[in-house]
TIVEXFI-404268 format. One record per residue (C-alpha): x, y, z; residue number from 1; residue in three letters; chain. Coordinates in steps of 0.1 Angstrom, whole numbers, plus 5000, padded with zeros to 4 digits. Layout:
{pt {X Y Z} NUM ALA A} ...
REM end
This chain:
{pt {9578 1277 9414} 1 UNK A} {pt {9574 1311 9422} 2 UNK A} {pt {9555 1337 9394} 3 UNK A} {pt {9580 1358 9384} 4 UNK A} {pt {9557 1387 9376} 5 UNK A} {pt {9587 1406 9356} 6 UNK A} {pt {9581 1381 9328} 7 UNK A} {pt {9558 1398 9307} 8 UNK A} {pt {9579 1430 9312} 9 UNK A} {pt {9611 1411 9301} 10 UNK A} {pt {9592 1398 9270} 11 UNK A} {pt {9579 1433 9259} 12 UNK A} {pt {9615 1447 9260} 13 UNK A} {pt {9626 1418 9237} 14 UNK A} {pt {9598 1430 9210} 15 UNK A} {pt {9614 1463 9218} 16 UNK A} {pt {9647 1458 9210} 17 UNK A} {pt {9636 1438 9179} 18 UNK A} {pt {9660 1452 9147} 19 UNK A} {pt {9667 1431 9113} 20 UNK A} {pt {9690 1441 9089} 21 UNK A} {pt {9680 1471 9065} 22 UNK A} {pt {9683 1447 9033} 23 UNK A} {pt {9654 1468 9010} 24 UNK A} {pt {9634 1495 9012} 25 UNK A} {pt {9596 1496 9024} 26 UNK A} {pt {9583 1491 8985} 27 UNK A} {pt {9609 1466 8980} 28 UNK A} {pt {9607 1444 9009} 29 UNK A} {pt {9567 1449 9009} 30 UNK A} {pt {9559 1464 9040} 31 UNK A} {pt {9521 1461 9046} 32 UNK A} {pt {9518 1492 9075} 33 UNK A} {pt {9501 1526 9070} 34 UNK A} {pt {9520 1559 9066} 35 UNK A} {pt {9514 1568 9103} 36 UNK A} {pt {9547 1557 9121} 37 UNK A} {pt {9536 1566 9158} 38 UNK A} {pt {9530 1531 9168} 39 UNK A} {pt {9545 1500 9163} 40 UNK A} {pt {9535 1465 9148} 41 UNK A} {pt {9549 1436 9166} 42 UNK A} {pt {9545 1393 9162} 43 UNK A} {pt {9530 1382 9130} 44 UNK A} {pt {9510 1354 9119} 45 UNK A} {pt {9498 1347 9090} 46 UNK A} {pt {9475 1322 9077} 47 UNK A} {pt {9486 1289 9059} 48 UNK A} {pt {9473 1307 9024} 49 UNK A} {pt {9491 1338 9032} 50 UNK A} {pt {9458 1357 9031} 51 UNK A} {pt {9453 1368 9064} 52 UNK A} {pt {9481 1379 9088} 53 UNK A} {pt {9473 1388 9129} 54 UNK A} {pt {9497 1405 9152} 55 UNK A} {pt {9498 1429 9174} 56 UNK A} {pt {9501 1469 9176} 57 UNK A} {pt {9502 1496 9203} 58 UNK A} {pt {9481 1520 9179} 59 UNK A} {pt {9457 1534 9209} 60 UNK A} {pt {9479 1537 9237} 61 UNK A} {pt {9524 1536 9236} 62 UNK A} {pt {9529 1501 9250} 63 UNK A} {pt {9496 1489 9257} 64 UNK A} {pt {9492 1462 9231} 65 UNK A} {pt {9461 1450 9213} 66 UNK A} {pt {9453 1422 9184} 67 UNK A} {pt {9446 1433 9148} 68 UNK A} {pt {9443 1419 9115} 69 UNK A} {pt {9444 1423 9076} 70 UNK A} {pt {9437 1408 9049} 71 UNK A} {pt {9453 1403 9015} 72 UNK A} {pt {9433 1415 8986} 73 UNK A} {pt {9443 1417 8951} 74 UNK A} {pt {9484 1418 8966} 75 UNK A} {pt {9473 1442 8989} 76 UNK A} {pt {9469 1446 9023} 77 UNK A} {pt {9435 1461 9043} 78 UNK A} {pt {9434 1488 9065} 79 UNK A} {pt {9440 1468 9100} 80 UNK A} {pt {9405 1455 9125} 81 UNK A} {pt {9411 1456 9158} 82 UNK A} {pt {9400 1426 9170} 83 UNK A} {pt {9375 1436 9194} 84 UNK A} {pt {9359 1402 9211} 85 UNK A} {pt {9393 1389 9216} 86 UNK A} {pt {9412 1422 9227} 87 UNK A} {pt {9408 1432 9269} 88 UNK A} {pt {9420 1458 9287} 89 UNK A} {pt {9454 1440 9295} 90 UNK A} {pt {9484 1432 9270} 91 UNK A} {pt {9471 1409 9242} 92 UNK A} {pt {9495 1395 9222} 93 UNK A} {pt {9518 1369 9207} 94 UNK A} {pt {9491 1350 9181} 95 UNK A} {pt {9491 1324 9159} 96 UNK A} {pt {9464 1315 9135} 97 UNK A} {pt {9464 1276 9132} 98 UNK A} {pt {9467 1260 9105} 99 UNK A} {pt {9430 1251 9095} 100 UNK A} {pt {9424 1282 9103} 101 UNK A} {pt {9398 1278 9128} 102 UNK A} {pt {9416 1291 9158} 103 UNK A} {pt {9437 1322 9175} 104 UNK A} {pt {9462 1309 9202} 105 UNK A} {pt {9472 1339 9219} 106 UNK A} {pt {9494 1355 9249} 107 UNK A} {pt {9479 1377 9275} 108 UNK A} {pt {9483 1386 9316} 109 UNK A} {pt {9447 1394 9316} 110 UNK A} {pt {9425 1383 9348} 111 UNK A} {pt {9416 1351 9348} 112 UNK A} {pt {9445 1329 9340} 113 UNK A} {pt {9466 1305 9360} 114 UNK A} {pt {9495 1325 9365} 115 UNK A} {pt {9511 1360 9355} 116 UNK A} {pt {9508 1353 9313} 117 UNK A} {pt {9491 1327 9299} 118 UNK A} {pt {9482 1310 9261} 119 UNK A} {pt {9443 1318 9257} 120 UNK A} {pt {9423 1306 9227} 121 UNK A} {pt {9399 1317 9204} 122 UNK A} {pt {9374 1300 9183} 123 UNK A} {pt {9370 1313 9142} 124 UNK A} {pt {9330 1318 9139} 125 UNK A} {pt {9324 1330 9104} 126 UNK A} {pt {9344 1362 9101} 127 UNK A} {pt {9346 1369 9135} 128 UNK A} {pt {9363 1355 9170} 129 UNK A} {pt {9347 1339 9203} 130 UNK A} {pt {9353 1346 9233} 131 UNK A} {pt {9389 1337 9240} 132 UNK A} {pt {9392 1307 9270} 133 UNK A} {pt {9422 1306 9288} 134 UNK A} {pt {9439 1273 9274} 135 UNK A} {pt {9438 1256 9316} 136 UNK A} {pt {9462 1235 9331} 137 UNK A} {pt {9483 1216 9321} 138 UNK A} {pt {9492 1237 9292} 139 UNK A} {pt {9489 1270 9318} 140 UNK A} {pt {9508 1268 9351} 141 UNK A} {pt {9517 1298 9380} 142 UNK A} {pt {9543 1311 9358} 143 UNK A} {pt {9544 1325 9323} 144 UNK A} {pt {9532 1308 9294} 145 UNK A} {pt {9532 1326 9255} 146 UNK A} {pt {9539 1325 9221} 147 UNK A} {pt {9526 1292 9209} 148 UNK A} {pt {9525 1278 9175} 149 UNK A} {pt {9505 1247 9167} 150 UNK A} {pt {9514 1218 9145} 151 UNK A} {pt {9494 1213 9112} 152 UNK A} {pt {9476 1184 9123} 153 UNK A} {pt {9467 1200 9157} 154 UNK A} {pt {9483 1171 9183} 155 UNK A} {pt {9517 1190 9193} 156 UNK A} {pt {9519 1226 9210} 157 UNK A} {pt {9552 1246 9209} 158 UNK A} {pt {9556 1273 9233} 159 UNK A} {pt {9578 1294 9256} 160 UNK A} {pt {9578 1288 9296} 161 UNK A} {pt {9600 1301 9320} 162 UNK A} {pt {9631 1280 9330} 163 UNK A} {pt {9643 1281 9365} 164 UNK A} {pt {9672 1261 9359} 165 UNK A} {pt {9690 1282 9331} 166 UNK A} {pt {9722 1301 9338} 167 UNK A} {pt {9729 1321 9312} 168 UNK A} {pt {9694 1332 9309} 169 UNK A} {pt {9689 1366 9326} 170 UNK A} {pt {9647 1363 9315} 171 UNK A} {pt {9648 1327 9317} 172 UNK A} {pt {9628 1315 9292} 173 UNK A} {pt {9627 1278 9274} 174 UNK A} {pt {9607 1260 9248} 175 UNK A} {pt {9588 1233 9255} 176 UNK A} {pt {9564 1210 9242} 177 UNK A} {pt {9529 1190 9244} 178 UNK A} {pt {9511 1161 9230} 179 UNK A} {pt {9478 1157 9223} 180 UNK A} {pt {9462 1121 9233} 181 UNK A} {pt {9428 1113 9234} 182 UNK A} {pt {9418 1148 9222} 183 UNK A} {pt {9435 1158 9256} 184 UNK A} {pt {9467 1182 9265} 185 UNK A} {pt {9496 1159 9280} 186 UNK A} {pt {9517 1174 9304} 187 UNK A} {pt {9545 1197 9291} 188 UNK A} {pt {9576 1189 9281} 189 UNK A} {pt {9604 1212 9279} 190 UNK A} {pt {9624 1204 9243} 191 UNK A} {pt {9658 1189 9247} 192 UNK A} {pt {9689 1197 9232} 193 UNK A} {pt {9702 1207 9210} 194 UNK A} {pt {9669 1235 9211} 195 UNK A} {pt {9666 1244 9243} 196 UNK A} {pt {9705 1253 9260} 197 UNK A} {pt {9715 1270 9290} 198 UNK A} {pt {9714 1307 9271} 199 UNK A} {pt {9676 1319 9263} 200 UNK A} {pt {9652 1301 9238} 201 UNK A} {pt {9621 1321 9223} 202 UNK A} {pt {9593 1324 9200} 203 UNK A} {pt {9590 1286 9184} 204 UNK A} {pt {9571 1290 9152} 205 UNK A} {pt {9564 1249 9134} 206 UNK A} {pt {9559 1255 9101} 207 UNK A} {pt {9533 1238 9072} 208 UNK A} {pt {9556 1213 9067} 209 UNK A} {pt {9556 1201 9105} 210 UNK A} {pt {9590 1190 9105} 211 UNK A} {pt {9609 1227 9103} 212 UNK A} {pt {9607 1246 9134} 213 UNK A} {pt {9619 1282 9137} 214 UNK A} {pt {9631 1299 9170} 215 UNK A} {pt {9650 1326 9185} 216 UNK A} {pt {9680 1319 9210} 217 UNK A} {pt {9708 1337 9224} 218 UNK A} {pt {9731 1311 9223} 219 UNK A} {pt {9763 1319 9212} 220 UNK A} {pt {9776 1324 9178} 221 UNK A} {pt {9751 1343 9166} 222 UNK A} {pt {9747 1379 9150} 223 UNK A} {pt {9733 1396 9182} 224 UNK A} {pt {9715 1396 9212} 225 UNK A} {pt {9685 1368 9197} 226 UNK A} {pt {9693 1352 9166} 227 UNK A} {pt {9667 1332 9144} 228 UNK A} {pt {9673 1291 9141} 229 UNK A} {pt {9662 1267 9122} 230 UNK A} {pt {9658 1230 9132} 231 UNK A} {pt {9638 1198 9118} 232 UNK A} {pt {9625 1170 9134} 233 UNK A} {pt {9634 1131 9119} 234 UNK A} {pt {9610 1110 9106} 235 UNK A} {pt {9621 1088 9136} 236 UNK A} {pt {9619 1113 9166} 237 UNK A} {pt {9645 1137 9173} 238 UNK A} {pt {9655 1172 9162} 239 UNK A} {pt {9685 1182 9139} 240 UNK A} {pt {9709 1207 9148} 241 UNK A} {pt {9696 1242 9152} 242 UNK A} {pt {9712 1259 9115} 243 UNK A} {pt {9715 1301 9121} 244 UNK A} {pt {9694 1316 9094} 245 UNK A} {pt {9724 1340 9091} 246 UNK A} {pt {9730 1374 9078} 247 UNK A} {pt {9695 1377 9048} 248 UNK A} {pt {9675 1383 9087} 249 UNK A} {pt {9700 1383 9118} 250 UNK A} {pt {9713 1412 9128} 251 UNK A} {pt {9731 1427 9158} 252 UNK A} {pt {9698 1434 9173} 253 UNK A} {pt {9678 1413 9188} 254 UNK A} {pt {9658 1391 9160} 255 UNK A} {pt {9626 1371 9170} 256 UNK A} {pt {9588 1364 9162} 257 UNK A} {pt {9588 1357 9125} 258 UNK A} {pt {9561 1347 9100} 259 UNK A} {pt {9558 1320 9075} 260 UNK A} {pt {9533 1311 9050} 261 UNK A} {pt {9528 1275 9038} 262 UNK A} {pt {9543 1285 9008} 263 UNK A} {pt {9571 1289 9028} 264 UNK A} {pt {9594 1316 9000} 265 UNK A} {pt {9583 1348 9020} 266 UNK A} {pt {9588 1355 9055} 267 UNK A} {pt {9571 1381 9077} 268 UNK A} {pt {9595 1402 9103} 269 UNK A} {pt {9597 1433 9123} 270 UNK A} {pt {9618 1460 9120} 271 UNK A} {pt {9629 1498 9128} 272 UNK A} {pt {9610 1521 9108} 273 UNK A} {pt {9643 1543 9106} 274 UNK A} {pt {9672 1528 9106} 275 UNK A} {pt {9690 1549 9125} 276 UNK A} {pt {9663 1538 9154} 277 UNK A} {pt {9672 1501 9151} 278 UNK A} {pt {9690 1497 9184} 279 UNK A} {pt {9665 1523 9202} 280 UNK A} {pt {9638 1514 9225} 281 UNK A} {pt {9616 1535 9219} 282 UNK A} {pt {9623 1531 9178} 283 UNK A} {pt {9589 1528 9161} 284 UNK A} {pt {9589 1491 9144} 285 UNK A} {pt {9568 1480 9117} 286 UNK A} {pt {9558 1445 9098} 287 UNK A} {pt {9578 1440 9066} 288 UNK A} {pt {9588 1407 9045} 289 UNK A} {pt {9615 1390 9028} 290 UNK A} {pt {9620 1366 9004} 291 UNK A} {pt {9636 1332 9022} 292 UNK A} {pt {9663 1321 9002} 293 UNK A} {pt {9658 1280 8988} 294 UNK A} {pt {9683 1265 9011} 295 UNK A} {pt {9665 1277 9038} 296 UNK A} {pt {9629 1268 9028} 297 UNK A} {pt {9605 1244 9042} 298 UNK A} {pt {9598 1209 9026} 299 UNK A} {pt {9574 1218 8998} 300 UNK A} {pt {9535 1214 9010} 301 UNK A} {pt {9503 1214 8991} 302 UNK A} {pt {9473 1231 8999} 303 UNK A} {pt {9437 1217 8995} 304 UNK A} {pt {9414 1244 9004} 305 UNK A} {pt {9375 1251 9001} 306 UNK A} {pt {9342 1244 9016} 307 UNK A} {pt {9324 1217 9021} 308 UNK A} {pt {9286 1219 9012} 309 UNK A} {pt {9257 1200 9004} 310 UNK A} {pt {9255 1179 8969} 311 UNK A} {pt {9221 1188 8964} 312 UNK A} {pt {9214 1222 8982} 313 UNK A} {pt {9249 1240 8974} 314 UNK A} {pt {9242 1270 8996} 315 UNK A} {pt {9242 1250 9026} 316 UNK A} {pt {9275 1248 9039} 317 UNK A} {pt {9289 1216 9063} 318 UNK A} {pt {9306 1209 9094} 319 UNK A} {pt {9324 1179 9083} 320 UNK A} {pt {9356 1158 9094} 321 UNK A} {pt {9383 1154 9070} 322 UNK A} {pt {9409 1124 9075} 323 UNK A} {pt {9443 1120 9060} 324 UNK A} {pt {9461 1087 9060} 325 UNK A} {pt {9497 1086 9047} 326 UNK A} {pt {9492 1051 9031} 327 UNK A} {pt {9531 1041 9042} 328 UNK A} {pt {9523 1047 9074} 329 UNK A} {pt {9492 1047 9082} 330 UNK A} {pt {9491 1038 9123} 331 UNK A} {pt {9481 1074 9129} 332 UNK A} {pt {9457 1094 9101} 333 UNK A} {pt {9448 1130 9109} 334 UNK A} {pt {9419 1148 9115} 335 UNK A} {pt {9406 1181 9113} 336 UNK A} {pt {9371 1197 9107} 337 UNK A} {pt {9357 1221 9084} 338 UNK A} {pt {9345 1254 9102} 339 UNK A} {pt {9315 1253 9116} 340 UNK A} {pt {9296 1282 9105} 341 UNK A} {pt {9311 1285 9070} 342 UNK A} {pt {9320 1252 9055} 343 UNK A} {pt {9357 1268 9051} 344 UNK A} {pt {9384 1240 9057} 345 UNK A} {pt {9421 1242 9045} 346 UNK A} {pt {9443 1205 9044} 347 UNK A} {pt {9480 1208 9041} 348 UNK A} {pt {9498 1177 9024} 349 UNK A} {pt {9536 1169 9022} 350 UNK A} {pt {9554 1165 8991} 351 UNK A} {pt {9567 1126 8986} 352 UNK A} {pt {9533 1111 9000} 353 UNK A} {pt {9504 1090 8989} 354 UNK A} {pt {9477 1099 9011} 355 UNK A} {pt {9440 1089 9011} 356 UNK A} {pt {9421 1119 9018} 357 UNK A} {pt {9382 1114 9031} 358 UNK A} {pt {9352 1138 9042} 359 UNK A} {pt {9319 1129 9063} 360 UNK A} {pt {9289 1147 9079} 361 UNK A} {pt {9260 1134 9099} 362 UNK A} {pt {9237 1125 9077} 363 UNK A} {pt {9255 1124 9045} 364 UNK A} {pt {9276 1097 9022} 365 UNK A} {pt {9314 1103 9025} 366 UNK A} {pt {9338 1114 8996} 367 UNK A} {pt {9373 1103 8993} 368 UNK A} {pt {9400 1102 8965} 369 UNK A} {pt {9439 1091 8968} 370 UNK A} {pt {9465 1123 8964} 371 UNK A} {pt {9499 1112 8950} 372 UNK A} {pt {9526 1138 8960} 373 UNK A} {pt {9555 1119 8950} 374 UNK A} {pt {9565 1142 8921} 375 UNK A} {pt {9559 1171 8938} 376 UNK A} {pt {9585 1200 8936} 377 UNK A} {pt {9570 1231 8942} 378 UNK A} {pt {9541 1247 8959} 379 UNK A} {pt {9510 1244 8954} 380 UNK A} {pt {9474 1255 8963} 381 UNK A} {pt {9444 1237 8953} 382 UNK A} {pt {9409 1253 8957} 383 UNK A} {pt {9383 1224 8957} 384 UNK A} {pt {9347 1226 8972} 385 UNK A} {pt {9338 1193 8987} 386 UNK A} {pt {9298 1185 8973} 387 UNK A} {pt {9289 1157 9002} 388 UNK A} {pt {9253 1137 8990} 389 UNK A} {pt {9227 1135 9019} 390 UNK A} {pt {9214 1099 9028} 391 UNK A} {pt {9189 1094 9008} 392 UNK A} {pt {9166 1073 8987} 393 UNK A} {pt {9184 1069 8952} 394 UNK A} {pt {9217 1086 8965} 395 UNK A} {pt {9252 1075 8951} 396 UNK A} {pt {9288 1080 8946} 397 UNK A} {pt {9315 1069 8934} 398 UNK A} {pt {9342 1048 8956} 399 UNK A} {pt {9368 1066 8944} 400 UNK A} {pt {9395 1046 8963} 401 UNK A} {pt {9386 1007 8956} 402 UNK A} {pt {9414 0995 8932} 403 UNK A} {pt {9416 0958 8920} 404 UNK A} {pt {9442 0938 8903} 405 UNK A} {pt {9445 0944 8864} 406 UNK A} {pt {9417 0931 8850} 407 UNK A} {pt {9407 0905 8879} 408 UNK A} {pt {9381 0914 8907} 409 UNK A} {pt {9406 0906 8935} 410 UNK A} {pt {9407 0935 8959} 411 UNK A} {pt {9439 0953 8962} 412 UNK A} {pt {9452 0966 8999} 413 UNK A} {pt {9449 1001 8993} 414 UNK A} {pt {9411 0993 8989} 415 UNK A} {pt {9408 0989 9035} 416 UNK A} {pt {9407 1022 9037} 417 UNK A} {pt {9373 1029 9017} 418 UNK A} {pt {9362 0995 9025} 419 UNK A} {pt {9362 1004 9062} 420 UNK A} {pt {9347 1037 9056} 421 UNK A} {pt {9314 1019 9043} 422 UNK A} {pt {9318 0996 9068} 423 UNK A} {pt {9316 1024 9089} 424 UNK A} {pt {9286 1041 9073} 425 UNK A} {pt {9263 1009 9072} 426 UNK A} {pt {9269 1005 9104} 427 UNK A} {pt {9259 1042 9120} 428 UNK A} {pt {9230 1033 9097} 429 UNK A} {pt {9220 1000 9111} 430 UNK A} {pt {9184 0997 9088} 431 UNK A} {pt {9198 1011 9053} 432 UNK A} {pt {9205 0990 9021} 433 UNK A} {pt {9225 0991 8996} 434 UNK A} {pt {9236 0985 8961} 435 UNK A} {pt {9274 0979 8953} 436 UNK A} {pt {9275 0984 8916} 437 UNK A} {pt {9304 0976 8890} 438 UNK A} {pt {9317 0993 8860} 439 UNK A} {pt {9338 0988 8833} 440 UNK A} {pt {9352 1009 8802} 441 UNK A} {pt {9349 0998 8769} 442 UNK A} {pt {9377 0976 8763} 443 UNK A} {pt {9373 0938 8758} 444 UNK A} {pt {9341 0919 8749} 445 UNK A} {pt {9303 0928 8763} 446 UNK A} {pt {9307 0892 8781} 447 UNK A} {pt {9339 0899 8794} 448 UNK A} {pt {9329 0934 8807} 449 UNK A} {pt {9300 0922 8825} 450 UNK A} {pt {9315 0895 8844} 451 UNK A} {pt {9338 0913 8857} 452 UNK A} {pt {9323 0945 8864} 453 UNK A} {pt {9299 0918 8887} 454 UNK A} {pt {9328 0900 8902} 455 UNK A} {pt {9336 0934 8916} 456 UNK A} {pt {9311 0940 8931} 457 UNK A} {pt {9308 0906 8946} 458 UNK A} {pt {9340 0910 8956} 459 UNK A} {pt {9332 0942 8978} 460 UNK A} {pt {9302 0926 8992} 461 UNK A} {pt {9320 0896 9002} 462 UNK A} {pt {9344 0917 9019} 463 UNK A} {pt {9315 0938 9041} 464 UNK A} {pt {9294 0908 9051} 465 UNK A} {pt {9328 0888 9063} 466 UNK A} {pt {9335 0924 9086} 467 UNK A} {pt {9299 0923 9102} 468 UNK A} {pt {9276 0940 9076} 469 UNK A} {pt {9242 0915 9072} 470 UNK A} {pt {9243 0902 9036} 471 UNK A} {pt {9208 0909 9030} 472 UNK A} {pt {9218 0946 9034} 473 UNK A} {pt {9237 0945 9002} 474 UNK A} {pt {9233 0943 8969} 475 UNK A} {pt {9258 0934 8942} 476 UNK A} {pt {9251 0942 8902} 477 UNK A} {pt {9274 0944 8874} 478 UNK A} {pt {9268 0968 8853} 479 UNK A} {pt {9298 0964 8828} 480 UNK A} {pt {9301 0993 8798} 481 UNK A} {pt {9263 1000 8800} 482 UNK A} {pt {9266 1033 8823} 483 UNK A} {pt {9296 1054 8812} 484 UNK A} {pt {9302 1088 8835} 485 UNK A} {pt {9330 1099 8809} 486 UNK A} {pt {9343 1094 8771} 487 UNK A} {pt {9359 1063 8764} 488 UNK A} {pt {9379 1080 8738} 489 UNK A} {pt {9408 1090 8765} 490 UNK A} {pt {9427 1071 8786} 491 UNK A} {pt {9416 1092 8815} 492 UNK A} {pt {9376 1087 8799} 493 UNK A} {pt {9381 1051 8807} 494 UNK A} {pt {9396 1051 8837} 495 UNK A} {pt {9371 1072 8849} 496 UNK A} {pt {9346 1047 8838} 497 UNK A} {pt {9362 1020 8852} 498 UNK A} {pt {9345 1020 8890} 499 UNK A} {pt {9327 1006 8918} 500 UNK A} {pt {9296 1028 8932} 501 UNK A} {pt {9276 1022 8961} 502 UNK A} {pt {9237 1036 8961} 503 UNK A} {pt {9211 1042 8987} 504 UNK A} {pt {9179 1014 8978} 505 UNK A} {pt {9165 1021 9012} 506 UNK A} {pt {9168 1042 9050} 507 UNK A} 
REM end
């Protein structure tokens, strides 16, 4: 295929034309730009908290675009940071911030790529970028290659790529797709119908959810030249029909490269500073908002954010793996890390799940609680710094996710998952031994208590030296009421009291 080296070109006049209706003014709508309207702001992203939002902005030189940030403080926005160690002396452009956080997919025709634009990505380091690297074949190719968005759980890459084939495409320009497996890029494929048509497809955004995807096409129908779409993917495989977002964004311009938090009630947009300027070229455009109305919304997320340190030394922070299991279907858990040099790490969880939600680090005992979203119906951000214990002599936690039948010490299924986790952790630790205590509240007799709190823990041992663990690496006690953690005055005292905890007895 040849390069058609217009591309770029043809993609800046898009972000040119770029008008949304005039539905509030700048205080109402919440613009975030300064008061000098001599250069235009173009392609948002914001981060999944809605805290941080990238794009990009001619501000030193008409045309020549660079990558800048803000951040949201108190409601209000920062003066904008070029960002310098990502930004060259080409066009830079097109971003999104992933989802954790830890990385800046961007577009740029700078030297070095595979063909006349490519997808380049950056690496979060603290409060600063790395040096981008050009995202390689197969991702890359000859042609052009831009404005990507990546799914929450980081194994599917949305982006736009030039399509030979269309007919009603003057810029020819498609959406396609690619998998991630074995931690490696599959080859491309270009997203079937009803997405991608014979008319142009543009700017793919996946939201938090990771079932609603938002793209621009000039299919018609529409308002204008680009109109905004929304289309979600089935459980199953396969995408519903593209819905027009309609008149609350499209207008008779050309409408494309929108923002969404994971909150997903506000959306981020570009627009004519003057109205009358709308259909102009050379209009100056600026970043403004708009509240999404609730038909239109995502499917409602959580957020667990924080940082992961260590238990006994707080002000070290942790590179760490989280996984989450969606315990009805659990054939394919996700993972992502915590940043490396902070600790930062930011899970988003769907609304009608059960999940079980685990963290490890070299070197340290793993944490892990079950998250119940199955009466969730709005929003919502947690903030929860993750305290990981080293491996150590006398170290302990609490198995958080080891359940057992009502009052009997027979294991119940949801118990594999933490089950294989210590599994797991013996046996990257071939020489330790443990103790697998049990625990009761203070209901029933002293007798009772005891027995069972040791059939428990029986029970889990059982269960590790049948899967390969050495018995004479584990020990089992009971315990029963003797070593409450909480009141046994409340129901939530008790339950709290009723566990299983495994401690280090030797390394």
């Amino acid at each position: 295929m040849s390069v058609n080296r217009n591309i770029y070109r043809i993609t800046s006049r898009i972000l040119l034309q770029m008008s949304v209706l005039f539905l509030f003014s700048c205080a109402s709508t919440g613009g975030i730009s300064s008061s000098d309207y001599k250069f235009s702001e173009y392609s948002p992203t914001i981060s999944a908290d809605g805290r941080t939002m990238v794009y990009q902005a001619d501000m030193d030189e008409p045309r020549s675009y660079k990558i800048y940030a803000k951040q949201k403080v108190f409601d209000q926005w920062s003066k904008p940071i070029a960002l310098d160690s990502i930004n060259s002396r080409s066009n830079d452009g097109g971003c999104f911030v992933t989802y954790d956080q830890n990385y800046l997919i961007f577009t740029s025709d700078r030297k070095g790529g595979l063909g006349n634009c490519d997808l380049w990505i950056s690496q979060r380091k603290g409060d600063r970028w790395s040096e981008p690297v050009n995202m390689g074949a197969p991702i890359n190719s000859s042609g052009y290659e831009g404005f990507a968005s990546l799914s929450p759980d980081g194994n599917t890459l949305y982006f736009v790529r030039e399509c030979p084939e269309k007919t009603d495409c003057r810029e020819k320009l498609g959406i396609y797709y690619a998998e991630k497996v074995d931690d490696k890029w599959a080859e491309p494929k270009k997203m079937p119908d009803p997405i991608n048509s014979e008319f142009c497809e543009f700017g793919p955004v996946i939201l938090a959810d990771g079932i609603s995807l938002i793209f621009s096409s000039s299919r018609p129908g529409g308002y204008g030249g680009y109109d905004l779409y929304k289309c979600e993917k089935a459980e199953r495989g396969g995408w519903s029909k593209p819905v027009n977002l309609g008149s609350f964004i499209n207008t008779k311009g050309e409408d494309s490269l929108i923002a969404i938090p994971a909150s997903g009630d506000i959306m981020y947009y570009t627009r004519a500073v003057d109205e009358k300027e709308e259909a102009k070229e050379e209009g100056v455009r600026r970043i403004f908002s708009v509240p999404i109305p609730e038909n239109l919304q995502q499917s409602k997320v959580v957020i667990v954010k924080g940082t992961v340190r260590d238990k006994r030394n707080t002000s070290k922070t942790l590179f760490a793996e989280l996984t989450i299991t969606d315990i009805a279907h659990d054939e394919r858990p996700i993972t992502i890390y915590s940043n490396k040099d902070d600790g930062k790490y930011i899970v988003i969880l769907n609304k009608g799940k059960i999940c079980d939600f685990s963290v490890k680090s070299a070197g340290y005992l793993f944490f892990s609680r079950k998250i119940d979203l199955t009466g969730l119906t709005h929003y919502k951000e947690i903030n929860e710094d993750i305290l990981l214990e080293p491996i150590v002599v006398g170290a302990n936690i609490v198995l958080n996710s080891m359940y057992f039948e009502f009052r009997s010490y027979k294991l119940l299924n949801d118990s594999k998952y933490e089950l294989n986790r210590i599994i797991k952790l013996m046996k990257e630790n071939p020489s330790m031994k443990v103790e697998i205590s049990g625990h009761t509240d203070n209901i029933g007799s002293d007798r009772f208590n005891q027995k069972l709190s040791m059939q428990r823990a029986e029970s889990v041992v059982t269960y590790l030296a049948n899967n390969g663990i050495v018995k004479e690496r584990l020990v089992a006690r009971g315990y029963g009421k003797t070593r409450p953690i909480a009141t046994n005055k409340t129901d939530e005292g008790r339950q709290e009291n009723r566990r299983v905890e495994i401690e280090v007895l030797s390394i």
